[in-house]
Every structure is written in C-alpha cells, then in structure tokens.
N, C-alpha and C positions, 0 to 999 in steps of 0.2 A: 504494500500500500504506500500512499503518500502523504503522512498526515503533516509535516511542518517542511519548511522550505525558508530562503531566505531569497531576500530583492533590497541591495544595498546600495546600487548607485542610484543617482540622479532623477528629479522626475526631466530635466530636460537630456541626460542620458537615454532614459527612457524613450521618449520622443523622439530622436536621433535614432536611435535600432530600429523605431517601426516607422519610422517616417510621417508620424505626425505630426500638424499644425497645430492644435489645440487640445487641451485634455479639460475634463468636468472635474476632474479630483480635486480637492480645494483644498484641504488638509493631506499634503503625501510626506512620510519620512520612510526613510532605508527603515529597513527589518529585516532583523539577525535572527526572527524564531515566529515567523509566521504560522497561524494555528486555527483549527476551521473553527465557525464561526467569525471569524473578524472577516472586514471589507477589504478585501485586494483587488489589484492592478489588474485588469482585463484587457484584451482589446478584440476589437468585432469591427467588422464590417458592414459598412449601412446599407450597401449595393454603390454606392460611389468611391467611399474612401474609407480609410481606417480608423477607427475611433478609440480614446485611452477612457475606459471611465473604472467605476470598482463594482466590482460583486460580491455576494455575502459567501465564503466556505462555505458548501453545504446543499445539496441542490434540492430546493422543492419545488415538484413540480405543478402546472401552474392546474392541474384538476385537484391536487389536492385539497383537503378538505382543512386541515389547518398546518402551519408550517413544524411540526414536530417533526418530519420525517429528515431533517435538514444534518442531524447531527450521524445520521446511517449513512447519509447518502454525497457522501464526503467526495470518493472515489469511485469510478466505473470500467469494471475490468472490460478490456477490449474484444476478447472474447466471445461475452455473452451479451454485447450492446444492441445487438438486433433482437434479442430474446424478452430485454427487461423491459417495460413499460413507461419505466420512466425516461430512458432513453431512447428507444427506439421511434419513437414520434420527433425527438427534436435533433438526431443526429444530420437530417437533411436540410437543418433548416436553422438552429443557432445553437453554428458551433464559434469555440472563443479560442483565446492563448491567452494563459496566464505566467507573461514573462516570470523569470526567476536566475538569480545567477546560485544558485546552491542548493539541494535539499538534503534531509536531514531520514538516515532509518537508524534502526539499533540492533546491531549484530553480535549474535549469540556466542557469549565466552564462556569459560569453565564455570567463573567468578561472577557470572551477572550477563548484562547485555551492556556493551557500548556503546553508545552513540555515536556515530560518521556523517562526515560533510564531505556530499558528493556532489563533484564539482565540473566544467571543462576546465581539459587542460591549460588552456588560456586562460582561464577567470572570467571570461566575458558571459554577457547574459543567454539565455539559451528559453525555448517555446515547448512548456507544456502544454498538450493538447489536451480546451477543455472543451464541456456542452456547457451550457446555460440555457435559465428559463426563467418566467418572470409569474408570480402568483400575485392572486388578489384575495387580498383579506376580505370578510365580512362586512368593514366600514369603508371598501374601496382604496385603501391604502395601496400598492404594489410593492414588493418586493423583488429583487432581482437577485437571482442564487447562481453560484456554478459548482460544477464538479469536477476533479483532474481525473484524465482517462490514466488507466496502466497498464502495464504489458509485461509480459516472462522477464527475468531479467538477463542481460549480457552477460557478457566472461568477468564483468569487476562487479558488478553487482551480485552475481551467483552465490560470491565467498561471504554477502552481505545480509542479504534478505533473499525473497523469492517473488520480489515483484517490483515494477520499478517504474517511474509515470513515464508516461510515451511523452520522448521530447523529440519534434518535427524538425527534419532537418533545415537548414536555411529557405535552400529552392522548392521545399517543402509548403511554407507557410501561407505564401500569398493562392495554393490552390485550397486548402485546407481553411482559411476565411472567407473564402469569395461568397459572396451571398446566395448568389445563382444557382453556384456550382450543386447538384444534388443527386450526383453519380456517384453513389453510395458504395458498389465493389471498388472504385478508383479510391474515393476515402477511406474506407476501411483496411486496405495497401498501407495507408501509410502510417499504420496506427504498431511500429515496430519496434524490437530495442536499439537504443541507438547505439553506435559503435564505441563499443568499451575504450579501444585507446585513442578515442578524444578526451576521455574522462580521466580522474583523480576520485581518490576517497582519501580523508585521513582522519584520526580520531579527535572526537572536542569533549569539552567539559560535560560531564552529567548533568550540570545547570540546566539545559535547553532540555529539559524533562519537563520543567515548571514555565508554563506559558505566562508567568508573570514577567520571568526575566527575557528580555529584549534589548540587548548591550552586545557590542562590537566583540567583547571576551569571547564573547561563545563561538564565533568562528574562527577560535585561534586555534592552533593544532595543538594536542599536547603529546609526551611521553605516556608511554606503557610499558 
C-alpha cells in the first residue's frame, strides 16, 4: 500500500514540473509525512489545460451515502480496478496525479519494522497515479476525494513491502490526464512498476509513524 508520502519542494516548483499557470491552493507548504485524510497537491485536466488544486486522502465516492468510506478507500490496487465499484465508473473519466518526491512503507526486521524513504534517484518529483471523485453531502456541500493506485512491487521494493503506488512515467502523464482520453486497455498498460534503478530507498526515523510530526528530520537517512 501507500499510506504516507512526502512533497517538499516548491509550490512554484510544483508548477514548473507540470507546467502550470495558476494553482487554487492558497495555503501550500513542503510535507515531510503526508497522511490520508489531509488535503494534497493534485493535478487534473479540464479538457484544455492542467490544473494544480488539492484533494482530501481518501476517496469517497460520489453515490455514497455518507463520507465514512474515505479512511478504507485510501489506495486502489491496479488489479482489481475494473472489478471495484468504486473505481470502475471513474477510471474513464477522473483520473489525477498526485505529485510527490518521496514515499514512505515499513519493512519487516527481526526487531520490529523500519520505516524507508523511497525515492528517485535524482531526488526530483515523480507522478503517482490517482482517480478522484467529488460527493455531495446532504446540505449540498461537495467534497473532493482521491485515491493512489498500486501495483506489485519492482526489484527495490520486493526487499521492502509487497506493493508499491504506480508512478507514471514522464511521457506517461500527459496521456494518463487527458480528459478525453477513455481507452481504458491503453490506460490500464500503464498502471506498472516503475523501474527499480531509477529508484533509492534508505532508512528514516520511527518519528514518521506519528502523523503529528511533519519536520524536514524525518527525511534524513539514518544508521542501523
């Protein structure tokens, strides 16, 4: 699975990788320990251009009946995305990328489980593939949710966990938001592990267990 992640540069960084003009975020800082439930960095496609806004961790979808289902429905394995209900209606129709330059799983030791920061090798930002969907409360409010897809994991992930979020490759992205686009065998192709040696893992502080703590520490590497 992929339940924390991290997104530390810039919002005009941000901007620059995806090539947008404007973003709705009004409140953005770097985040060392991203965690479902809170508002993250999106971006979607309107049918014209690309757009930066945030969506809630968490995907509920928009027939449901109240938003509890938000805190299950975190991640969607690649898989089974034509089978689930929740997903299989809005894979043709909104899907997102939720930039991130790091995420976080926790690999089983004699002593416990560690937690790793797994990275590109470069450090640069890199495109989880997400869905989103937007529900209406009872007093008409909306809501806007998303969820990170995932996939088997590569050769550096195997030694780590057994599931890893599907990150799109560059020349990947702009077919994977197009709005249009809704050749569904072509998108589901690309829903793969990406190639282990672009990547890095190495180990970080137990800290990033507590979604309270959110400080630059946690992605320093340490000794074991």
């Amino acid at each position: 699975m992929c339940g924390r992640y991290t997104i530390t540069v810039s919002l005009e960084e941000l901007m620059f990788r995806y090539l947008i003009d404007d973003s709705t975020i009004i409140h953005y800082a770097p985040k060392y320990n991203m965690a479902p439930m809170q508002q993250v960095p999106a971006i979607i496609n309107d049918g014209y251009k690309n757009r930066l806004g945030e969506l809630r961790w968490g995907l509920v979808p928009s027939w449901a009946k109240d938003d509890k289902s938000a805190s299950k429905l975190i991640n969607a394995r690649s898989e089974t995305l034509l089978e689930k209900a929740s997903f299989k209606r809005i894979i043709g129709t909104r899907r997102c990328i939720i930039p991130a330059d790091g995420f976080y799983e926790w690999q089983k030791k004699d002593n416990g489980k560690q937690p790793m920061r797994i990275l590109m090798r470069d450090g640069g930002i890199f495109s989880m593939a997400g869905l989103y969907d937007i529900w209406t409360n009872p007093e008409g409010a909306k809501l806007s949710t998303c969820t990170i897809i995932t996939t088997t994991p590569n050769r550096l992930m195997a030694d780590i966990h057994d599931r890893m979020p599907v990150i799109l490759r560059a020349e990947d992205e702009e077919e994977w938001l197009r709005r249009n686009n809704k050749e569904i065998p072509s998108l589901m192709k690309l829903l793969v592990p990406y190639e282990a040696d672009k990547m890095k893992a190495y180990p970080v502080s137990a800290s990033v267990g507590n979604v309270r703590n959110d400080t630059c520490e946690l992605i320093e590497e340490i000794s074991i």
